[in-house]
C-alpha positions, 0 to 999 in steps of 0.5 A, a space after each residue: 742340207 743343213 750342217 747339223 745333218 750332214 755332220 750326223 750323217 758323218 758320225 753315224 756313217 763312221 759307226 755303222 754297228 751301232 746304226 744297224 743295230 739301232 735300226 733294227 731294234 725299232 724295226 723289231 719294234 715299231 713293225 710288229 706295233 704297227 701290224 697289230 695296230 693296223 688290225 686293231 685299227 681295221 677292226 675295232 677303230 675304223 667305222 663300218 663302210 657305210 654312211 652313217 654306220 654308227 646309226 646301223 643297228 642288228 635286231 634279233 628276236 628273244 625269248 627268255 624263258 626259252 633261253 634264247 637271248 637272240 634269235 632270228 627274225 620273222 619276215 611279218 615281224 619285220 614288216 609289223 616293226 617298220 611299221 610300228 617303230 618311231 625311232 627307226 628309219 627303216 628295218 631290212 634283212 637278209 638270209 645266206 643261200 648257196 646257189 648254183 651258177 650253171 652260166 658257164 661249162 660247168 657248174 659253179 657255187 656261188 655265196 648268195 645273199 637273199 635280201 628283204 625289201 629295203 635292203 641297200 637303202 637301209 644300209 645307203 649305199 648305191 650301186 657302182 654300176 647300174 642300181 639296186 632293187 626296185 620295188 617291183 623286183 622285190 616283191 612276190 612274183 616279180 621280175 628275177 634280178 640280181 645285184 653282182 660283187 666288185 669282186 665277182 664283176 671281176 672275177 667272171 665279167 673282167 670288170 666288163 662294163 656291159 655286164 649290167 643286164 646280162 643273164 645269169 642261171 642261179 639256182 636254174 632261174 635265169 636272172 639280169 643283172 641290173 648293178 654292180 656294188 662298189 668294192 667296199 660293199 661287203 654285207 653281210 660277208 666279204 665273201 657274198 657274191 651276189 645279192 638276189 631279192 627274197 621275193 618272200 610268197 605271201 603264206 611265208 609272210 603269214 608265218 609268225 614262227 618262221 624266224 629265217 631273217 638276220 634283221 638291222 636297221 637304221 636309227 633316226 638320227 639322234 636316237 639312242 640303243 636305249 630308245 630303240 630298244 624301248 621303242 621294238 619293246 613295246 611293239 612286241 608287247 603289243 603284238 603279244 596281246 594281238 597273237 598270244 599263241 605264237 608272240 607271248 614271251 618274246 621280246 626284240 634285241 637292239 645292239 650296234 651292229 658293229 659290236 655284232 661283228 666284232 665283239 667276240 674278237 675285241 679282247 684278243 686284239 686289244 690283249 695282242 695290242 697291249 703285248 706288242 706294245 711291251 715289246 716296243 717299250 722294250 725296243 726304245 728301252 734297248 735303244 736307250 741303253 745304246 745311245 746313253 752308252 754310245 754317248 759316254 763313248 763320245 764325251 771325250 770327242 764332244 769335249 774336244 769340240 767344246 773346247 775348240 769352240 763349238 756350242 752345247 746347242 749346235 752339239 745337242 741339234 746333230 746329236 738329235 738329228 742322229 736320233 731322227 735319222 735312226 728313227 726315221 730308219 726305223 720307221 722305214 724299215 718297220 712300214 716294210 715289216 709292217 707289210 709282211 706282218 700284215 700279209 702274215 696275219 691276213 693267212 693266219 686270221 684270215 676267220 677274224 672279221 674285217 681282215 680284208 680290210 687290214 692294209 697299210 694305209 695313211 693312218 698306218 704310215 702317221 702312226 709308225 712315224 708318231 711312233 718314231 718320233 717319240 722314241 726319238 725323244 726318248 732316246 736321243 735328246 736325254 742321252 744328247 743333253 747328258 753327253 753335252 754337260 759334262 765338264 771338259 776338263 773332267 772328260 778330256 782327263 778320262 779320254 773317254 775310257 770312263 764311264 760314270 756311275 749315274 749312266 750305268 745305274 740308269 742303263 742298269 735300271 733300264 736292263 731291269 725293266 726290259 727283263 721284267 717286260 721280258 717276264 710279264 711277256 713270258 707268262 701271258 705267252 705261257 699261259 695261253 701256249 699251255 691253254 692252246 696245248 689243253 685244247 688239242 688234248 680235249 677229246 672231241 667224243 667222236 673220231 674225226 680222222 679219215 673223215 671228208 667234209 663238204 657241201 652241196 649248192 642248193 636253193 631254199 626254194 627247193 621241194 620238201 620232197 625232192 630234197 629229202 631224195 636227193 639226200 638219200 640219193 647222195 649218201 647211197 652214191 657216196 657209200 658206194 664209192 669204192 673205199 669210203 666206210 660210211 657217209 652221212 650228214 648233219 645241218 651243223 658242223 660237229 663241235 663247230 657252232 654253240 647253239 642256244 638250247 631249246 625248249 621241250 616237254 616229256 610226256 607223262 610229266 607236268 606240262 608247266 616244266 619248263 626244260 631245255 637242251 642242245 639239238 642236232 638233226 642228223 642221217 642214220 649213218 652220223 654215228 657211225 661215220 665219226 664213230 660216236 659209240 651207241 652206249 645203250 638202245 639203237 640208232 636210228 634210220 633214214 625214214 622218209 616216210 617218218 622224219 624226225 619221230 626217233 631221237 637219240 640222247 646223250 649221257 649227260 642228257 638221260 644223267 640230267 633228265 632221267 637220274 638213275 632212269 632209263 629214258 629209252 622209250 620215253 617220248 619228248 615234245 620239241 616247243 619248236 614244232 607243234 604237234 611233233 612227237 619223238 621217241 628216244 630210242 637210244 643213247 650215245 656217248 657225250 660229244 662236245 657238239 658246242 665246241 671243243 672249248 664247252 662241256 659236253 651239252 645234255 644233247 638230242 640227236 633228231 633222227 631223219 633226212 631234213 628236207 627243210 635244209 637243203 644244203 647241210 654238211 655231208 660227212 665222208 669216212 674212208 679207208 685209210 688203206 685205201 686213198 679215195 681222192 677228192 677228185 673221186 668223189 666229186 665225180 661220183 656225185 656229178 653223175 647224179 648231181 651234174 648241175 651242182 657245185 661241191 664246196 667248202 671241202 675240208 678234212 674234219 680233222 682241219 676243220 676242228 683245228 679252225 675253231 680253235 684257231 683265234 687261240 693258237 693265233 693269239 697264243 704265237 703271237 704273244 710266243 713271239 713278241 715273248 721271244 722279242 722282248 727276251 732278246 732284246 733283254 738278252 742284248 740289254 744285259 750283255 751291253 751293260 755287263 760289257 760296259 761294266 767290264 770295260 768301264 772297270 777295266 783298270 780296278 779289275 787288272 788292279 785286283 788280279 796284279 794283286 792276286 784276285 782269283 778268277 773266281 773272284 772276277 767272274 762273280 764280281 761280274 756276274 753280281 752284277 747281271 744277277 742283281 738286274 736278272 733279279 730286280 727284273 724277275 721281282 717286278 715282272 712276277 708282280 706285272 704278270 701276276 696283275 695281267 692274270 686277272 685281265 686274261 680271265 676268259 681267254 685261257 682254258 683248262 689252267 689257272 691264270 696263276 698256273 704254277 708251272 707257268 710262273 716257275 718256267 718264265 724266271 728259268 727261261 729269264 735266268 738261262 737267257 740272262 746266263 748266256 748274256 753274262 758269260 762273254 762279259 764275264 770270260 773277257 773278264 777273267 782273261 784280262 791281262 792285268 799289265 795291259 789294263 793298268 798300261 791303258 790307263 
């Protein structure tokens, strides 16, 4: 072991306080910025798992006029696109179902994805265990096939390798087996289980309006977003002028289909980054303050070394060596923060895309080590320099009681940078803690306590007229239940999912009107179970016999549509479906259907049971004085339904909190690091405050012999906190007020000037600042001036 190490090993050894609570600074530090960025990292950063991934493309169908910027895929478009397309080199898709594993002693729900020929080719990943689709298999009629997951292999077979060709029932079709995917295969969702060919019947293939498929594709290698986008353009167009009726006005989306994934979640996290790495500023900053400290502590000791005969290089190399350790330390200790953050947030975030990728990897470990590296340089070799120049007759003469003024002037200005770090942090974490707390005071329009959520396995194959009576059969046994108030269900979560408005016509006026508005289909019941008041006419009925003929509107939509009218009675055309007539025939209060963060959206409620949606949300009211268990309802519905899994049960109340989630996430986060970074400053200013008193020592008992008041001492003391608090809150008002204009979309219901938010945060900075000053300031006063003028 080279000298210079050991004898760093030595010292830092005999001042055990200050390694530890260097250490666990950068732990601090470094651990939260190495979390962050590992989701950063795993989100943004990282490629998708694919060969190639940067060519992988999702495509949507739009329509402009219809206001639909992106819209599902008809499976004969995709097939007319592969084979018009000269910038592609294949064009696949898929769709979800749930479908229902009865294999085992009872029935199990599994995520299904049904693909589109070409599916595992487009996106070129093979098989770990058997292989993929033929095209036999893929088309209409074909022999029934299943590829599984790596974690369903696992889960169901213990990675048992003659899994392959084994049958399973999905969906009461008996199915092989013929592959396994690798575990990093997880398209579209981490949680698809297995992946069954669509084997799409030739009139679904006819269909042009039938718009099911979640299109991508691969780009020819070369080809840019832009010439693909012009490539599907004109295909369109052409298909326009050959089926004017069902083709005219809609066009093709092209975006990467990594932004498809994780676009919506690109600001937050880089918001989360940015904050974190304040923090970390902070953390080396205190660590600075620590070291220039510690060397002034030390000039009497290095210049007794100089002048026995040590080398300013040899004192500087185990003066940088102490730095390394403590940040090698560091790093350590902020891989194994790291880790628990990182679990941490896969709980908190589990919604946030790609989070099962989040791990601390190679790229984790380098990072956290660059990091440590360049603190080191920023806190160690400065301080060690300084420490080394001194003059020695200079520092043995003070005996290493004094400390200069340009050193507490720059641990001063240091200080000040932490609180005003301290303070930009406090405002952001204002901001979207106070954004937060108006999101949960939004009234939804509807009461979602005591109300059940759930679903049902279902297969999209199922008979239009047999899902409409298992429908009616499923809400008359749940209203049955002893203790449950109403039952109904809908095909969209409430205030969960921002549908694009679509397009109708009122009869009785111009026909050329072009209007649009939110829908919902929802049972007779809806209403009633999330107690949303009918303002005017009636509800409606489960008719079987005519599904989807009534409609009821909301007060923003008869407001919108019929000012100063009454709409009930009147009849509205839905461009959706041709031919399909309905009569409004009530009116109901706003409900935010869009999402609790939206105004609520002019809405139409369609009437009726859905028969072509077999698996939509069902929503259970109870009593809350009498307790009906989950467990009860699910029993209830085995009775009628033995082969079918209940899943995604939740209260609708939690249901709620999770579509708000990604703020509360955000806004703890950034509470967090806020809290951090006051620490630190808090400690800062106690550190240099406390220097300031034992560096003053001498003139502060001069000036008490000679009769200064206690009163006197303490405001010395305290001026100087206060011109550091000051400086601080000075600049990080000015930094918080330019990081306003970056949070623009992310808070809701406040200014990002919000007074009270840029009042608070000084206050908070002041109180912590107070606290910090007042140990310094009470050693201070309580010097005893005989002692002090001793001492020296």
């Amino acid at each position: 072991m080279p000298y210079a190490l050991r004898s760093a090993l030595r010292a830092l050894a005999h001042r055990r306080g200050l390694a530890l609570t260097v250490i666990a600074t950068l732990t601090l530090g470094i651990g939260a910025n190495s979390a962050i960025f590992s989701a950063v990292d795993a989100v943004l950063l990282k490629p998708l798992p694919y060969p190639d991934s940067e060519r992988l493309v999702a495509v949507y169908e739009s329509n402009a006029g219809r206001r639909q910027a992106t819209a599902l895929v008809a499976p004969v478009r995709l097939e007319e696109w592969n084979q018009m397309n000269r910038t592609f080199d294949g064009l696949a898709a898929s769709y979800f179902e749930n479908a229902t594993d009865t294999s085992g002693p009872l029935p199990e729900r599994v995520e299904a994805i049904r693909t589109s020929p070409r599916f595992f080719s487009v996106l070129r990943v093979d098989a770990a265990a058997g292989r993929t689709f033929t095209a036999d298999e893929e088309r209409f009629g074909g022999p029934s096939a299943v590829v599984i997951s790596d974690a369903f292999w696992q889960r169901r077979f213990n990675r048992d390798p003659s899994a392959v060709g084994r049958v399973l029932q999905l969906g009461g079709a008996a199915r092989t087996i013929v592959g396994v995917m690798p575990p990093s295969f997880r398209y579209p969702a981490a949680t698809t289980e297995v992946w069954i060919p669509a084997q799409a019947p030739p009139p679904l293939l006819e269909a042009r309006e039938a718009r099911f498929y979640r299109a991508f594709g691969r780009l020819k290698p070369g080809v840019t977003i832009e010439q693909a986008q012009g490539d599907l353009s004109a295909a369109t167009a052409e298909l326009a002028k050959r089926f004017p009726r069902t083709d005219a006005g809609w066009a093709a989306a092209v975006v990467p289909l990594k932004e498809e994934q994780i676009g919506g979640v690109r600001r937050s996290l880089w918001m989360l980054l940015g904050a974190v790495a304040l923090v970390l500023i902070a953390a080396c900053w205190n660590v600075a303050c620590l070291m220039i400290a510690d060397a002034a502590r030390r000039e009497h000791e290095i210049a007794v070394r100089l002048a026995l005969g040590a080398t300013r290089a040899t004192l500087v190399r185990q003066l940088l060596f102490e730095g390394l350790i403590l940040a090698a330390a560091g790093a350590a200790c902020g891989i194994l923060a790291a880790r628990w953050i990182i679990e941490a947030l896969r709980t908190l975030a589990a919604d946030l895309p790609r989070i099962d990728e989040v791990h601390v990897d190679a790229r984790l470990i380098a990072f956290t080590f660059v990091i440590g590296a360049a603190t080191t340089l920023l806190f160690a070799l400065a301080p060690a320099v300084q420490a080394t120049r001194a003059e020695v007759s200079s520092a043995l003469g003070r005996g290493g009681r004094g400390q200069t003024g340009g050193r507490l002037s720059l641990q001063r200005l240091l200080v000040a940078a932490q609180l005003a770090l301290a303070i930009v942090l406090l405002a952001g974490a204002g901001l979207l803690v106070r954004s937060f707390a108006r999101l949960q005071e939004v009234p939804p329009g509807f009461d979602p306590d005591h109300v059940l959520t759930f679903r049902m396995s279902a297969q999209w194959a199922e008979r239009l007229e047999a899902v409409m009576n298992r429908h009616l059969r499923t809400l008359a046994r749940l209203e049955a239940v002893p203790g449950v108030v109403a039952a109904s269900f809908a095909t969209v979560m409430p205030a969960s999912v921002d549908l694009p408005p679509g397009e109708f016509r009122i009869v009785g006026r111009d026909p050329a009107q072009h209007l649009f508005a939110t829908g919902r289909t929802v049972s007779a019941s809806y209403f009633q179970t999330l107690r949303i008041p009918i303002l005017q006419g009636a509800t409606c009925r489960d008719d079987p016999a005519k599904p989807f003929e009534k409609v009821l509107v909301t007060r923003s939509w008869a407001d919108r549509f019929f000012p100063g009218d009454n709409p009930i009675g009147h009849v509205v055309e839905p461009m959706s479906v041709a031919g399909l007539r309905q009569e409004i025939i009530g009116i109901v209060a706003d409900v935010r259907e869009n999402g609790v963060a939206k105004d609520p959206p002019p809405l139409m409620y369609t009437c009726g049971l859905q028969p072509y949606w077999p698996d939509p949300i069902f929503l259970v009211r109870s009593d809350p004085a009498r307790d009906v268990s989950v467990a009860t309802i699910r029993d209830a519905l085995r009775e009628i339904e033995p082969d079918r899994a209940m899943y995604a049960v939740q209260p609708l109340r939690a249901r709620l909190a999770r579509t708000i989630s990604q703020q509360w996430i955000s806004a703890l986060l950034v509470a967090l690091f806020a809290a951090t970074a006051l620490l630190l400053a808090g400690l800062g200013l106690y550190g240099v405050t406390s220097q300031f008193v034992a560096a003053r020592r001498r003139d502060i008992g001069v000036r008490m012999a000679l009769g200064a008041s206690v009163s006197n001492i303490v405001a010395t003391v305290a001026g100087q906190a206060a011109a550091m608090t000051v400086a601080g809150v000075v600049a990080g008002i000015a930094g918080a007020l330019a990081l306003a204009r970056l949070m623009e979309g992310l808070v809701f219901g406040i200014s990002t000037h919000d007074p009270w938010t840029f009042a608070l945060a000084p206050v908070v900075l002041a109180v912590v600042s107070l606290v910090a000053t007042a140990i310094p300031a009470r050693r201070a006063a309580t010097l005893e001036p005989i002692a002090a003028l001793r001492d020296e």
